[in-house]
N, C-alpha and C positions, 0 to 999 in steps of 0.2 A: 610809596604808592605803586609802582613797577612791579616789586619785589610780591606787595600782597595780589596783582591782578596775576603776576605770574603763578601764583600760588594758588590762588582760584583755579586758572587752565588746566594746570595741573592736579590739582584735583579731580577737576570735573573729568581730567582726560583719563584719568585714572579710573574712577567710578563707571565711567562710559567702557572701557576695557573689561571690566570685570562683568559687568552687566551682559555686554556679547560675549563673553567665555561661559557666564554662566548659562543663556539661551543656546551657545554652542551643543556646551554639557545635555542641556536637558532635549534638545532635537536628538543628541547622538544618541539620550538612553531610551527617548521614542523607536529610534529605527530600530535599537537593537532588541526594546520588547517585543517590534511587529515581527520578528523573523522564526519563532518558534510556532510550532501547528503541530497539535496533537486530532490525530482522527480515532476517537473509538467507535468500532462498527458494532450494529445491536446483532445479534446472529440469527433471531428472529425476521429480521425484514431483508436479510440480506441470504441471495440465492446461490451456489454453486455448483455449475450442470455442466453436464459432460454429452459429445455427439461421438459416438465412434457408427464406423461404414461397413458394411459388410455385401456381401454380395445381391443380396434379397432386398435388402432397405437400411436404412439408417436410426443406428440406436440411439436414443434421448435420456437422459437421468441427469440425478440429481445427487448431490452429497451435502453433507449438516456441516455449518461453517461454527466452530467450539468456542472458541474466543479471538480477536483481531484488535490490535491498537497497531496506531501506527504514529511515530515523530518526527519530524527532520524540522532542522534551519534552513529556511530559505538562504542565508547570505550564503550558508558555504552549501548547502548540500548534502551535510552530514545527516544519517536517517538510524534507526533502530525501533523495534518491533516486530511482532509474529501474527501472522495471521492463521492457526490452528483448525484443520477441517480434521471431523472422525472419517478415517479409513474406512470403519466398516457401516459407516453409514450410505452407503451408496445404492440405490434405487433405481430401477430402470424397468416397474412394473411387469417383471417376469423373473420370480425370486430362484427358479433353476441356476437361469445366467446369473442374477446377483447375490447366490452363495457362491458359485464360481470365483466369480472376480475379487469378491471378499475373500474366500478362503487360498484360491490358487494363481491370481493374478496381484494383487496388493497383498496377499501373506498377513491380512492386518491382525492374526493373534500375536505375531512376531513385532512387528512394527504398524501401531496402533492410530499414528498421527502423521497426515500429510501437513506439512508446512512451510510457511515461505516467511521469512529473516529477512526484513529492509537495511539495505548498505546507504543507498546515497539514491537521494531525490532532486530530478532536473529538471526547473518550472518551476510557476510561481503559482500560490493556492490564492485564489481570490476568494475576497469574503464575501462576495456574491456575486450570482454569476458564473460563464464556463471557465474551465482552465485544462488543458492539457499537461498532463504527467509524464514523465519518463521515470519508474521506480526499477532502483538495482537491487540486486539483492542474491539469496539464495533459496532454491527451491529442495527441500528433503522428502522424499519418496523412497519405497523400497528399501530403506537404512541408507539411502545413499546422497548426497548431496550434488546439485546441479545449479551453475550461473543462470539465472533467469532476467530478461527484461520487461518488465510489462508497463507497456503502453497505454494511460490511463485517461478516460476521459470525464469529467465531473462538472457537477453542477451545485455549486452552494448557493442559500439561500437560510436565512434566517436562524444561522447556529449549526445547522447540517448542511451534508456533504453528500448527493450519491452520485456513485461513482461506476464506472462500469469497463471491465476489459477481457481481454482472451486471450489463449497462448494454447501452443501443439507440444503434448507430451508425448515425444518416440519412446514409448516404453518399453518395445523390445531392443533396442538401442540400450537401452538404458537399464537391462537384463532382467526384463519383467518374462513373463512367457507368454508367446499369443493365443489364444483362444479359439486361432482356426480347425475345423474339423477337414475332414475329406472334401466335402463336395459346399464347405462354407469357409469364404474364404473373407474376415476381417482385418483390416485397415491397423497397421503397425504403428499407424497413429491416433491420438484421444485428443481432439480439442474440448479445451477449460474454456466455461467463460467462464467470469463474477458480475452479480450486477449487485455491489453492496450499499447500505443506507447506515451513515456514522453521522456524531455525534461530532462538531466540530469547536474544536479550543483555539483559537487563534488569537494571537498578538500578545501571546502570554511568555513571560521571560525567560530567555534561552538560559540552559542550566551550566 
């Protein structure tokens, strides 16, 4: 009698053990599906404009965003992705200056595509709702490559993501040529926003 109630316990203790390993199991491949987030941006609804300064007033434009996805895991941070703008699409409604900058400023017959390569994403993407980014990565210009950080800030909601940031390109620094004349004297620096609208995949299995 002993021998069978110990054997029951034991069972049951048993069953019971495997039951929490397997709930273990399946919370753990919960977490790990929620940590992958893929954003593809539509290039259509997503803007990227440029202010540079100059002695007289301040210039405004815009440039064509080509293609953009971007991926990272939340648990670790690991990120990959390009977001591709055309060089020679750059607008600043006074096509003087913007064959300039096309042709003697960005060189874009030479080098065709500005773009920025994601390293590592810091922050968590909520599935709705805001969230703050920190995105690493690297910035290509002029044939040349630069560490960039940009500071992201976003708003999901119902499968999308838009998101919106800025950053200062010293392009003469950075061996572009300036554009100043004699008696016009412009700003060695171009601030970038982006104010983009993607497509969000989230909670989908890290690869």
């Amino acid at each position: 009698m002993y021998c069978k109630a110990e054997s029951f316990l034991g069972e049951t203790m048993k069953r019971y053990l495997l039951s929490a390993i397997a709930l273990l199991f399946c919370v753990h491949a919960e977490i790990g599906l929620a940590q992958q987030v893929t954003l593809r941006l539509d290039p259509a609804a997503t803007h990227v404009e440029f202010t540079l300064g100059d002695t007289l007033h301040t210039v405004h434009g815009s440039f064509r965003l080509t293609s953009g996805t971007i991926s990272f895991d939340q648990a670790t941070g690991k990120a990959n992705g390009v977001l591709v703008v055309d060089a020679a699409s750059g607008e600043s409604g006074n096509r003087t200056r913007d064959r300039k900058m096309t042709k003697d400023i960005l060189e874009a017959g030479k080098f065709p595509e500005l773009t920025f390569t994601a390293r590592e994403v810091l922050g968590t993407l909520a599935e709705a709702g805001p969230s703050h980014l920190e995105v690493r990565g690297i910035f290509r210009i002029h044939g040349q490559d630069h560490a960039l950080i940009l500071l992201v800030d976003s708003q999901s909601n119902a499968g999308t993501a838009d998101a919106t940031t800025k950053f200062e390109v010293p392009y003469v620094d950075w061996g572009m040529k300036n554009p100043s004349l004699m008696f016009l004297k412009v700003s060695d620096k171009v601030e970038i926003s982006i104010h983009a609208h993607a497509r969000l995949t989230q909670f989908a299995a890290s690869q």
